[in-house]
N, C-alpha and C positions, 0 to 999 in steps of 0.2 A: 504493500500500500504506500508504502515511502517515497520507493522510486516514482509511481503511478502520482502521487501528491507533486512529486518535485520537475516530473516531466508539464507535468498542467498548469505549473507555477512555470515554467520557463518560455510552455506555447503564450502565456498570457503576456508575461513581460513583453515576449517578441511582437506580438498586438499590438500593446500598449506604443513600444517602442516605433514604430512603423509610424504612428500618429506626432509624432517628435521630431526635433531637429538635433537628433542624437547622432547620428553619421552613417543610420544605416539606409541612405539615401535617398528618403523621401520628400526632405524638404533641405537644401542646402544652401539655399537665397537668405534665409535672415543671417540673425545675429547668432550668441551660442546661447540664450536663455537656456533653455530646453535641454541641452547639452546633459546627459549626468553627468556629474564631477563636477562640472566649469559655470564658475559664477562667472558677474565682471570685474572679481578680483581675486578668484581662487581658480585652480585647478587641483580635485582631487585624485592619487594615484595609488594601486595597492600592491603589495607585493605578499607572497609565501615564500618563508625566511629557516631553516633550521636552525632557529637562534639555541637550540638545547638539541640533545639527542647525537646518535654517531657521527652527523655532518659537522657539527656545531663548530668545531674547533679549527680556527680560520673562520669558516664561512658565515658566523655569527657576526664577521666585523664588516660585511660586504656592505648592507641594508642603510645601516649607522653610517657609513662611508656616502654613499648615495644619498641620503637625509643631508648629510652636513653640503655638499655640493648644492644641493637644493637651497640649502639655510643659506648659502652664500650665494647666490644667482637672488633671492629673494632678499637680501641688504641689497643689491643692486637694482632693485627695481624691479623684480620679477621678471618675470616674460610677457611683453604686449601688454604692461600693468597688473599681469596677473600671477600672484605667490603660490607656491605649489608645495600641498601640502602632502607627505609621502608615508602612507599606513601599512605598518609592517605587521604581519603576523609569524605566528612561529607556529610553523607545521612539523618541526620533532624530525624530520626527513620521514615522515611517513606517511604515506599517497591516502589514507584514509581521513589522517589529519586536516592534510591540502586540501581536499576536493570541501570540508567542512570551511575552513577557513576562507576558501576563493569564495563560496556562495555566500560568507558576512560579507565580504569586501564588496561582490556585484550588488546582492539582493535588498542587501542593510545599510551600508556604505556609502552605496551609488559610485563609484571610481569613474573615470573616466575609461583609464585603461589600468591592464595588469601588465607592470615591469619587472626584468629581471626574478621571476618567480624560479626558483632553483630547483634543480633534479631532475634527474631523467625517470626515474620510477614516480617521481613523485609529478611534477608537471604533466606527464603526460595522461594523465588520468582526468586533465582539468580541459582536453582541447576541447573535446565538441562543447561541456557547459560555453565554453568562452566564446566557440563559433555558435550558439544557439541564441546565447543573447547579443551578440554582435559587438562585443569589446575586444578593443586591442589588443593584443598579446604579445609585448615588445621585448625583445634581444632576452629570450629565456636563457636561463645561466645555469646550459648546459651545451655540450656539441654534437647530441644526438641527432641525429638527420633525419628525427620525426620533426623538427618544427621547418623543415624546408618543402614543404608540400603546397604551393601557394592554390595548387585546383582544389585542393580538400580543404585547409583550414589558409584562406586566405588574408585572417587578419593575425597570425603569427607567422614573427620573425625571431633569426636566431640571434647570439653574439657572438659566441666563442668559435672558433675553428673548428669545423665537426670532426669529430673523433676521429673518422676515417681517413679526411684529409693531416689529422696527426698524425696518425697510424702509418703515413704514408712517409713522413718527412722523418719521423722516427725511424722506419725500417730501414729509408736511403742511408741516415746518417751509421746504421749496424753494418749493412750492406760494405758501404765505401772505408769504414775503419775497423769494423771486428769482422772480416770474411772469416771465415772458417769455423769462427766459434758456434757453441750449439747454442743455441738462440729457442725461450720458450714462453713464457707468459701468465702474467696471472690476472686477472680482471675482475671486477665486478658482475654480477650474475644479472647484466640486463643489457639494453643497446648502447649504456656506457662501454660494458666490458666486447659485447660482440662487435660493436664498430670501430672499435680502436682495434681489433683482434684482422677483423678486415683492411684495417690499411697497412698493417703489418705485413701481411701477409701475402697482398697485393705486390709489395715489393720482392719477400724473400721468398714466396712460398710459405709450404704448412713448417710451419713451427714444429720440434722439436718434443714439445710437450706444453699442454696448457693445463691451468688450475683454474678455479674460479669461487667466488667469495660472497655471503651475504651479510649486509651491515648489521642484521639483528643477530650475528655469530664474533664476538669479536677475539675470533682463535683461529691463527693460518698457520698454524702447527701443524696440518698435516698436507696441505698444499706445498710451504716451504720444502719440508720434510722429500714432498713426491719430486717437487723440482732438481733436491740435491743428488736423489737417488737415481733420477735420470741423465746427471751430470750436465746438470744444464752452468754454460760460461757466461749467458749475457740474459736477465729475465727483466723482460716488459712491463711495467706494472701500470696498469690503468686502474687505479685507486684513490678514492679521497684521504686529504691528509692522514686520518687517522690509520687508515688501512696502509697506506704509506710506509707510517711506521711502524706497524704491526709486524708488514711483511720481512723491513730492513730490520729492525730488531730483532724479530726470531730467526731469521738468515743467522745472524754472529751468534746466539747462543747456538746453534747446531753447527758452526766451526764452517760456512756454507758465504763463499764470499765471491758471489759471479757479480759481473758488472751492472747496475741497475740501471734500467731505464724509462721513464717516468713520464708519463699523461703532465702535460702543465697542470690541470686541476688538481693536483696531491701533491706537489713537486713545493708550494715555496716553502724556502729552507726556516725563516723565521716561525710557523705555524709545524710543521712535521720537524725541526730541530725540539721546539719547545713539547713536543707531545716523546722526544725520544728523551729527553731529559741528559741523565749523563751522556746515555748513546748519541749526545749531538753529532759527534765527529767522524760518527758513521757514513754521515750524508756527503763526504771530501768525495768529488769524482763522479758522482750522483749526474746523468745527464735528463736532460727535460728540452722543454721548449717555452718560450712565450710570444706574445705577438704584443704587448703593449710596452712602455718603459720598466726600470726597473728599480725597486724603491731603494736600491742602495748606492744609484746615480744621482750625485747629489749636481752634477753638473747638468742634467737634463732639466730644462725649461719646463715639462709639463713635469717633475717629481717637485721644481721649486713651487709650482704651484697651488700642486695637492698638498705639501708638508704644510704652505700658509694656512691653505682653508682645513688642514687636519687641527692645528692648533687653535685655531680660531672657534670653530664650529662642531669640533668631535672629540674637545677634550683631551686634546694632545694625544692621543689613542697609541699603542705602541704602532708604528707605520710599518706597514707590510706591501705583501702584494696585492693582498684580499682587498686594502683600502686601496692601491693606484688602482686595483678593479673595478670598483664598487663606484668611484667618482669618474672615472672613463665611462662608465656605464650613464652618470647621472648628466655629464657634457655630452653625451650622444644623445639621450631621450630633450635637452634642453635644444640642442641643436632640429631635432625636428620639430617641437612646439612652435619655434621660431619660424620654420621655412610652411609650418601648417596655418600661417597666418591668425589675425586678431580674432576674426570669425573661428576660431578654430571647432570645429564637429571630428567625429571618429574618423569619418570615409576623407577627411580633409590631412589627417595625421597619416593615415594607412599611404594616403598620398605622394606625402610628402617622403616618406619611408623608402616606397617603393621609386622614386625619379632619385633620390640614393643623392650622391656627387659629395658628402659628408667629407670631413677630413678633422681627425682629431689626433690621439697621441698612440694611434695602432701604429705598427711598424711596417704594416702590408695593408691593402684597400681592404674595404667592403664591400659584398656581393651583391648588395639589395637590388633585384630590379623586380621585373615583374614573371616573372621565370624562374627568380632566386631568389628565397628568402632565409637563406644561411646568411652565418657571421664573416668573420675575417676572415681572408684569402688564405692563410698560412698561417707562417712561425718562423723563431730564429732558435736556432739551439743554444744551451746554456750549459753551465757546466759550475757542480760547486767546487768553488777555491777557497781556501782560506775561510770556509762558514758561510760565505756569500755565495749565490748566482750570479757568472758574468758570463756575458754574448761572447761567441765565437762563431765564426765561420759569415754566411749574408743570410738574410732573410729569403722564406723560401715561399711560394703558393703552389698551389697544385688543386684537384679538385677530387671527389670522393669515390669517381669510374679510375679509365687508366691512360688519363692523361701522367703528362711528367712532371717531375717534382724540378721546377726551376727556379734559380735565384730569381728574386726581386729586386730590381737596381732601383727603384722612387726612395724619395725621403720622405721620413712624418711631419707634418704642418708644425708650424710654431704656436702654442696658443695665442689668444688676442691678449692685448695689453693688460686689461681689466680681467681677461681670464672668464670672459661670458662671451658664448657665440653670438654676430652678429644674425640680425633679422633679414 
């Protein structure tokens, strides 16, 4: 009876909605009264955040990060005069949680759109509600290649690199410097761990040996264990932080020391250093990827940026990746409010999204068009030295079939002076 209640609540909104100048294109000549979310001085946005739970650590600083960017575009005058206020919930990383918490944020809330809502188990449990009431569903913060589907769910888009296309710039970089070695893998037990598995494997072929892992298990003692007995020399690990160092720390207790190589999403050193406690210095050598700057450049224009509005608006927070993520994230959704004009409606935003031409502090373009509704083009590989991630080698794109994994020679924008996108 629940579901049968919550479907008849959702045809009704869609009614309701239709008779609105809400964005799902019935009436786009006035103003945005009518808008949910958007007064003529507010815009409301909502996210699903694993601020507690297995993700938590790291990913609970993303949200807060995104708010303080928001707090700081809003002492600037907002956007088109309007302050944006940013509702975070905590879904626990668990997809039963999220689908409760998205329907406060739509049904009770009223958002405008849903940003940055994180997980692949977990978000993707929320598309059709979001395609049924017709809200936006922006740069989910995950690289699952379920939010690139622009014929099925055409008001989600992604952020991150989808997995495959890491999978792929990962495999090159085993390919071209550990040939020979046996190469095998451990993942998460969803389209995290199988599409990362797929661009791996894209390049080298079948792996050697896989394992795979669920977050409600937090024991890879017998995965580790299966890896070492199959004398695996270099293993994959597409894991969030925690499982990160799950996997690198029961590696040294079983005397089991193959080369790691690492999903960016479980990879920054300061969040999986801090969860490996003394085992920090395990992570020396640790390779990964990222596509945005790096919080430990302190010469980079867009880290001077975020360290200002981190001190200002986040409480001096300890600065990570999580947060140059979280406010990358909140300069790209500010960056389309802008280009979706004062009138701004949903189908005006979904708009502005998909005509793309953005440029902020990624290291490789975005894909948005109308055809593509994936994130970043790519990645740059990293490498921990000295406790830190530092770049080496060039930025790489590729895409998630079998095209090639090629450098990127473009440079990243400068941000603007005041550090708010222009209109």
């Amino acid at each position: 009876m629940k579901r049968i209640a919550t479907a008849a609540l959702s045809v009704v909104l869609l009614a309701t909605a239709g008779c609105t100048n809400d964005g799902g294109g019935s009436n786009n000549s006035g103003g945005s009264t009518n808008v949910p979310g958007v007064t003529g001085t507010e815009i409301v946005v909502g996210t699903h955040m694993p601020l507690t739970g297995p993700a938590a650590g790291g990913y609970s600083k993303i949200a807060p990060a995104t708010k303080a960017y928001f707090d700081y575009v809003n002492a600037n005058g907002g956007v088109h005069g309007r302050k944006i206020t940013y509702k975070i919930k905590d879904d626990g990383y668990n997809p039963a949680n999220t689908q409760t918490v998205v329907r406060e944020l739509v049904l009770q809330d009223k958002v405008f759109a849903i940003l940055n809502g994180l997980g692949t188990p977990t978000h993707t449990g929320v598309l059709d509600f979001l395609k049924t009431n017709r809200v936006p569903d922006l740069f989910v913060a995950s690289g699952s290649r379920s939010w690139n589907q622009p014929d099925k769910y055409p008001g989600t888009f992604g952020f991150n690199p989808d997995y495959t296309v890491e999978g792929k710039i990962l495999g090159t970089y085993i390919k071209e410097n550990l040939a020979g070695k046996k190469t095998c893998f451990l993942g998460q037990d969803d389209d995290f761990g199988r599409d990362s598995l797929a661009g791996v494997e894209k390049v080298l072929g079948a792996v050697a040996a896989k394992e795979s892992y669920v977050t409600s298990n937090p024991n890879v003692g017998p995965q580790m264990g299966a890896l070492k007995a199959a004398g695996c020399e270099v293993v994959v690990l597409a894991t969030v932080p925690g499982f990160t160092a799950l996997s690198i720390g029961t590696a040294a207790k079983i005397a089991f020391k193959p080369q790691f190589v690492v999903s960016n999403v479980g990879a920054d050193p300061t969040t999986v250093g801090k969860a490996l406690g003394a085992g920090a210095p395990l992570l020396e050598g640790v390779v990964a990827t990222n596509y945005l700057p790096l919080n430990t450049d302190e010469a980079n224009p867009w880290i001077q940026l975020f360290k200002k509005i981190n001190a200002e608006h986040n409480g001096n927070a300890e600065f990570d990746n999580n947060i140059v993520y979280g406010m990358s994230v909140g300069y790209l959704f500010v960056q389309a409010l802008q280009a979706a004009g004062k009138d701004v409606n949903r189908d005006k935003l979904l708009e502005a999204v998909t005509k793309n031409g953005f440029q902020g502090p990624g290291l490789v373009p975005l894909r948005f068009s109308a055809t593509d509704h994936s994130g970043y083009a790519g990645a740059q590989l990293t490498k921990v030295e000295g406790g830190k991630a530092v770049f080496f080698g060039t930025p790489y794109t590729t895409d998630d079939a079998d095209g090639p994994v090629a450098p990127h020679q473009g440079q990243p924008a400068a941000p603007p002076p005041n550090g708010v996108p222009a209109a």
